[in-house]
N, C-alpha and C positions, 0 to 999 in steps of 0.2 A: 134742656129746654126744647121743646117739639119748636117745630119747623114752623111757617106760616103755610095757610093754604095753598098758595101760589110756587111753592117752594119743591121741587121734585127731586133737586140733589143739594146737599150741603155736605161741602169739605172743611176740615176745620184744621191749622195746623199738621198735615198729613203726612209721616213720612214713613218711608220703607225701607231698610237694609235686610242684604243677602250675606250671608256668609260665603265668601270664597276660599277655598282648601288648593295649595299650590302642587298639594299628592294627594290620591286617596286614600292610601293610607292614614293622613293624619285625622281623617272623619273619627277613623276607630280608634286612633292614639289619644283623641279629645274624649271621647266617649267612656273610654277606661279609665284615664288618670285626672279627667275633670279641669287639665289645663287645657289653656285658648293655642290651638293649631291655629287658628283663619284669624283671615282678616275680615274688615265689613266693608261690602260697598252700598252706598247710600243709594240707589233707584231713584227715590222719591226725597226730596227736603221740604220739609215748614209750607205746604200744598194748602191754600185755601182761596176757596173762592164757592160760587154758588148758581146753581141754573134753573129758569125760574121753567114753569110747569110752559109745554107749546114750544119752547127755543130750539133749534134746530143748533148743535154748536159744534166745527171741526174743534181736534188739537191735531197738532202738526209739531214737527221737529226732525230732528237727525237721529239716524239711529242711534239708541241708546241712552235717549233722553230721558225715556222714564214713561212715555204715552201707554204702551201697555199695559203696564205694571196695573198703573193709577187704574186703566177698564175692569182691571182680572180686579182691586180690590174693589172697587164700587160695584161689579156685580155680585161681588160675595162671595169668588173663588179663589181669595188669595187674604190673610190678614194683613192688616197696618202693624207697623212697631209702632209709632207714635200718632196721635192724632185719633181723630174721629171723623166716619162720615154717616149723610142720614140721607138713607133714600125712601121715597114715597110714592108707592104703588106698586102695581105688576109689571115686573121686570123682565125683558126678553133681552139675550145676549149672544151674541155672533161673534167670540172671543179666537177664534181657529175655525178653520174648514174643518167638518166631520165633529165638532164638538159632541158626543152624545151616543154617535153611531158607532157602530161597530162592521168592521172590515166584510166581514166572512157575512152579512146577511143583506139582503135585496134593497134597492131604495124603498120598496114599499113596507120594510121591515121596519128601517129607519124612521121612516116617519112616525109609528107610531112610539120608535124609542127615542127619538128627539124631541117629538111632542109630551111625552109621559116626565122627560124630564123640563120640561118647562112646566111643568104644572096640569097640564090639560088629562081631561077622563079617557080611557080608549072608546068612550061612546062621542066626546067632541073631535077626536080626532079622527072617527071613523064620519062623522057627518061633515068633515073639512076635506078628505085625502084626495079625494075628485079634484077641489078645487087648489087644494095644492100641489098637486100633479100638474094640473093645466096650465099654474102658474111659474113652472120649474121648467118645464116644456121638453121634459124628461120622460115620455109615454111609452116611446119605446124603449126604454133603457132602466124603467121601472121595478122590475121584475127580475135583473142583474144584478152580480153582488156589488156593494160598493167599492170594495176593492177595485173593480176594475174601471171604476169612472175617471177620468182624468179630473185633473185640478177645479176646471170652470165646471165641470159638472158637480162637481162637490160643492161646489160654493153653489150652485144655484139650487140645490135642494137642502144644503140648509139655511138659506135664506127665507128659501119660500115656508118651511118651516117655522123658522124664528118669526117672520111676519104674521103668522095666520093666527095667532093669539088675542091681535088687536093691543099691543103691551102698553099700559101708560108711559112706560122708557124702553127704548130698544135703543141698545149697546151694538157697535159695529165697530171691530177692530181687520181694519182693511182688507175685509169680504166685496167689498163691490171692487177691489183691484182684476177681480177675475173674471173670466166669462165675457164675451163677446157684448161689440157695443152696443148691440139692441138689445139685450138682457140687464145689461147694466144701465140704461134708459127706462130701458120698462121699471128697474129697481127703486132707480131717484123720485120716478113719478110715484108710488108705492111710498116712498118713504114722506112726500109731501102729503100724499092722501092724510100718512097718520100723524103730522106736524099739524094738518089745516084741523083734524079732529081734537088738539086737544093735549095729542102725545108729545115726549120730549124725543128727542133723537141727539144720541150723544158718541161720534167715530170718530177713527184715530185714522190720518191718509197722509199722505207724502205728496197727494196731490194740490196744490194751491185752487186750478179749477174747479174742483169737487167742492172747496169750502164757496169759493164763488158762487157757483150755481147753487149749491144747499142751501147755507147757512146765513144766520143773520146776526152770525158773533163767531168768533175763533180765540183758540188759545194756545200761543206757545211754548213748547219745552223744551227747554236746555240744560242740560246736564242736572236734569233731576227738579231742577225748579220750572217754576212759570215765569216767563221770559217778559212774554205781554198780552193782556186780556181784552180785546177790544174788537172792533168793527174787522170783517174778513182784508176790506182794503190794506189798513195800517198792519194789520197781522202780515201780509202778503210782503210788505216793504220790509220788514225786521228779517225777516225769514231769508227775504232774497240777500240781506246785509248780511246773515249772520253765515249764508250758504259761501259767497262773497269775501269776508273774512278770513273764512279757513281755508277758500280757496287761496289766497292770497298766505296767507302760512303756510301750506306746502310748497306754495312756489319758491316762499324764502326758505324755507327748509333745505328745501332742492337746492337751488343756490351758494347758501352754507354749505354745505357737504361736497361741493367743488370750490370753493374759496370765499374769503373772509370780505366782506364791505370796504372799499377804501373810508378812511379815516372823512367824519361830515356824512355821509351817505345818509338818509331820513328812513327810518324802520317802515318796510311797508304797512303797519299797523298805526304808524304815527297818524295824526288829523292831517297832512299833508299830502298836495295832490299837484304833480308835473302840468296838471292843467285843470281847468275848472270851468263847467257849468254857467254863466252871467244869467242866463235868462230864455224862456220858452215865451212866443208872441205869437197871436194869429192877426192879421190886417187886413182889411177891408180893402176894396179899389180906390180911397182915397188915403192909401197908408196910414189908417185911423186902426187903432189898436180895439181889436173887437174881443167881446164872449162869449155874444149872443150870435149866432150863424142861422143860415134861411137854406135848407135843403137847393140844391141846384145852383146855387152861385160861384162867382170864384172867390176865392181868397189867397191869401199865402201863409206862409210860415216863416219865422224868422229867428234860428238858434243864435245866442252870439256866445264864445268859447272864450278864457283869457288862458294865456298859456303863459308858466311860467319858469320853461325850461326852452331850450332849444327840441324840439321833435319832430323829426325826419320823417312818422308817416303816423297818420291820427286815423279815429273812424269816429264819426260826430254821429248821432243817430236819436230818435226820438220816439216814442211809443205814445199810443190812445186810449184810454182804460175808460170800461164802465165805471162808474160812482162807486161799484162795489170793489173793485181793482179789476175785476176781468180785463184781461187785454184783448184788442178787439184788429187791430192794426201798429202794424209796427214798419219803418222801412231807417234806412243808413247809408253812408256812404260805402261802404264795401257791396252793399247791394245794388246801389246806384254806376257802380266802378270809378267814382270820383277820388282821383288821388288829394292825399289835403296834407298839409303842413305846418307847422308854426314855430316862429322863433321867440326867444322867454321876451316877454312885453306885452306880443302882440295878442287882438284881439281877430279872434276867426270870427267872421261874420256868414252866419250862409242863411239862403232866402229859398223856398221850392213855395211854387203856386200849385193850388190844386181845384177842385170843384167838391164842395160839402155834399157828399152822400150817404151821410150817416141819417139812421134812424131818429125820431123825436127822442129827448133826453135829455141827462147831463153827462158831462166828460171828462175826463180828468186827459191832459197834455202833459208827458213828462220825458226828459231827453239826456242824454249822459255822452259822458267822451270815454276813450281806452285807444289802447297802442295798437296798430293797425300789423299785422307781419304779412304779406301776400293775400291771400284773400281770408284771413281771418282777424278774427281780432282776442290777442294774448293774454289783454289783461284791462281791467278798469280802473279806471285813475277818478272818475268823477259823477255821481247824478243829480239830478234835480227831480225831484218825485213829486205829485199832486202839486204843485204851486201854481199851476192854470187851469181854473175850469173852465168849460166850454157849454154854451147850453145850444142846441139845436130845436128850433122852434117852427117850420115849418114840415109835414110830414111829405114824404114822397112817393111817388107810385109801384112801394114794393113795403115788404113786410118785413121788419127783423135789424138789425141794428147797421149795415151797412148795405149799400148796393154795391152788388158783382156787374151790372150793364147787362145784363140779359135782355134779349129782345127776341120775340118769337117770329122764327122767319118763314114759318109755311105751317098749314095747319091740312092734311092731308085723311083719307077716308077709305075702308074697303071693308069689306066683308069678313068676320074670320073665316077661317079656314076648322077644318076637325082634329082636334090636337094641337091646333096651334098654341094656345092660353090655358094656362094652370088655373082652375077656378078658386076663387079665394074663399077661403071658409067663414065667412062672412054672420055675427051674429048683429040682432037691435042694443040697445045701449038701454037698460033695465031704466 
C-alpha cells in the first residue's frame, strides 16, 4: 500500500537481529557444516510507528537500544529481518563522521566524494563547494588530507555536506555531538531552515536539550523497542525515569554484593518511597493559590513532603521547565545549605518567596525529595513532574525566558586606536 502524501517515513512492524559468534572461528565452522554457531540478538523488536513530511523528531535512549541500527536501516544501509519501511523522497544521511570520505585525500576531495555519493552531478557539486566550504568554516584546512582533521572537523564537513543537497529527509545519528558551540548553533539553525521548508529531519542524541530546542515529537528506545512516542516533554520524564531506574539497580547491585536485605526491606524497584512528594503551590501576597503570575511581583513557593520513614538528612528541591520540558531554573536545599529532616508521619512544609522574572509563557513547576549525604544528594526517593502549570502574562524589560538583573552601569566613549579592533567580515543578508 503507498504511503499518503503527507507521509515521509513508515515503519511497519520492524525488527532486526545480529548474529553473535562467542569465537571466530565458529563463523567458519557455521559456514562449512551448515550448523547454527551463534546466537541472535534482537537490535530492533515489532518497530512501528510513522513521521509525517516537515516533523523535526529526536529518538533518544541508552546505549544499545537500538536508535542506530533503526537510522543505518531507514537510510538504506543496513536490511531489516522482519518488518517493512517506506521512505519518500531525497534522502540525506549523516550516519558516522567521514561516511563517504576517504582518509588519504583532501577536504576538497571529499566533498566531491561525499557529495557524488549522495546523489549529486560533479557539475552541482562543483557550483556548491564555495558555499560548502564557507559553511564548514574549514578554508584553511581545505586542501589537507582528511586524515588529519580532528573529530569536530570531520563532522563539520560532512555535515555541511549532507546539508547542501537541500534533502527532503536528512538523517543525523549524533553529528551535531561535535564541533564547537557556534558551529553546532549555526547547525540547528540550518537544520530549522530545512524543517521550516518542508523537510523532515529525523536524529538519534543522548541529549534531552537538543530534542527540546529541535523537535516537535520524540521517541524512545529501550532495549530494541519504542518505550514512548510523544511530545519532547513527556519523552524527557520516561527517560529521566528509565535513566533513574537503572540507576537505582546498580546501586542495589552494589549493595547485594556486600550483603543481603534484612528480611521486610522494599526492593528498590518496588512503587514504594521513604518519602513523597504532596504537592508543588505558588501564592500570591494573600496566600491565594495562583497560575497566572505578572512579571515583577512577589510570590512564593510552597513544597509540602510527607515522610514515611524516619530520615536523618533530606534535600527537598524543585525545578521550572518550558512547556516543552526545557528546564529553565532549578534550585534545593543542599544549594540553599538548609539542613532538613523528617520523622515517618510527618509532613515537611517548606515555603521560599521569590520575585517572577520569567519571560511571557507557560510553565511547568515540578519538585522531588532524595537522601541528602554532605553536600550531595545519593539517591531519589520521590518526584512530582508537570502537575503545576504556571502562566506568566505580563512581559518585562529584557528578552528571553528569565531575567539575570543586569543593569548597565556606565556607557563610556573614545576613539579607536590602529590595531586595536579585528574588523569583522561583515556581508548584506540576500
Amino acid at each position: 500500500m503507498s504511503a499518503p502524501d503527507d507521509i515521509a517515513i513508515r515503519v511497519e512492524s520492524l525488527s532486526k537481529a545480529f548474529k553473535v559468534y562467542s569465537k571466530r572461528k565458529h563463523l567458519v565452522y557455521e559456514l562449512i557444516t551448515g550448523k547454527k554457531f551463534h546466537r541472535e540478538f534482537w537490535a530492533l523488536q515489532d518497530i512501528t510507528f510513522q513521521i509525517r513530511r516537515g516533523e523535526v523528531v529526536g529518538i533518544i535512549g541508552r546505549n544499545g537500544a537500538g536508535k542506530s541500527t533503526l537510522l543505518r536501516i531507514i537510510a538504506g544501509t543496513l536490511n531489516a529481518t522482519k518488518g517493512k519501511v517506506e521512505v519518500n523522497g531525497k534522502v540525506s544521511a549523516i550516519l558516522e563522521l567521514g561516511t563517504g570520505f576517504h582518509a588519504e585525500y583532501t577536504g576538497r576531495e571529499n566533498i566531491f566524494m561525499g557529495g557524488m555519493c549522495l546523489g549529486m552531478t560533479r557539475r552541482e557539486i562543483q557550483s556548491k563547494i564555495e558555499s560548502i566550504i564557507e559553511f564548514s568554516e574549514l578554508k584553511d584546512f581545505i586542501d589537507r588530507p582528511f586524515k588529519t582533521y580532528s573529530s569536530g572537523m570531520k563532522g563539520r564537513l560532512t555535515f555541511s555536506v549532507a546539508i547542501s543537497i537541500n534533502p527532503d529527509l536528512l538523517i543525523i545519528d549524533e553529528a551535531l555531538a561535535t564541533g564547537d558551540v557556534l558551529f553546532q548553533e549555526k547547525c540547528y539553525r540550518r537544520i530549522r531552515e530545512i524543517a521550516s521548508n518542508g523537510a523532515t529531519v529525523l536524529f538519534v542524541t543522548h541529549s534531552m536539550s537538543t530534542i527540546f530546542d529541535l523537535c516537535t515529537r520524540a521517541i524512545l528506545f529501550h532495549k530494541g523497542r519504542v518505550q514512548l512516542d510523544s511530545i519532547p516533554r513527556d519523552v524527557g520524564y520516561a527517560y529521566e525515569q528509565l535513566i533513574e531506574e537503572d540507576r537505582k539497580g546498580i546501586a542495589q547491585a552494589e549493595a547485594n554484593s556486600f550483603h543481603s536485605s534484612p528480611p521486610g526491606t522494599p526492593s528498590l524497584n518496588e512503587p514504594y518511597a521513604a518519602a513523597q512528594m504532596l504537592s508543588a503551590e505558588l501564592l500570591d501576597n494573600q496566600d491565594r493559590v495562583v497560575s497566572i503570575l505578572e512579571n515583577g511581583k512577589s510570590y512564593r513557593l510552597r513544597l509540602r513532603c510527607l515522610c514515611n520513614e524516619d530520615l536523618p538528612s533530606l534535600n527537598i528541591g524543585f525545578r521550572v521547565q518550558r512547556a516543552n520540558g526545557e528546564s529553565i531554573y532549578g534550585m534545593n536545599t543542599i544549594l540553599q545549605n538548609t539542613p532538613l529532616s523528617g520523622r515517618k508521619g510527618e509532613i515537611l512544609e517548606l515555603t521560599a518567596s521569590f520575585t517572577c522574572r520569567f519571560g511571557p509563557g507557560l510553565y511547568l513547576l515540578g519538585c522531588g525529595v532524595g537522601i541528602r549525604s554532605g553536600n550531595e544528594q545519593t539517591s531519589l526517593l520521590h518526584i512530582l513532574r508537570g502537575r503545576h502549570f504556571f502562566e506568566v502574562t505580563r512581559p518585562g524589560n529584557f528578552s528571553g525566558f528569565i531575567d539575570l538583573g543586569f543593569e548597565i552601569q556606565s556607557v563610556a566613549k573614545h576613539l579607536a586606536l590602529p590595531g586595536e579592533i579585528e574588523r569583522p567580515n561583515l556581508r548584506l543578508a540576500s
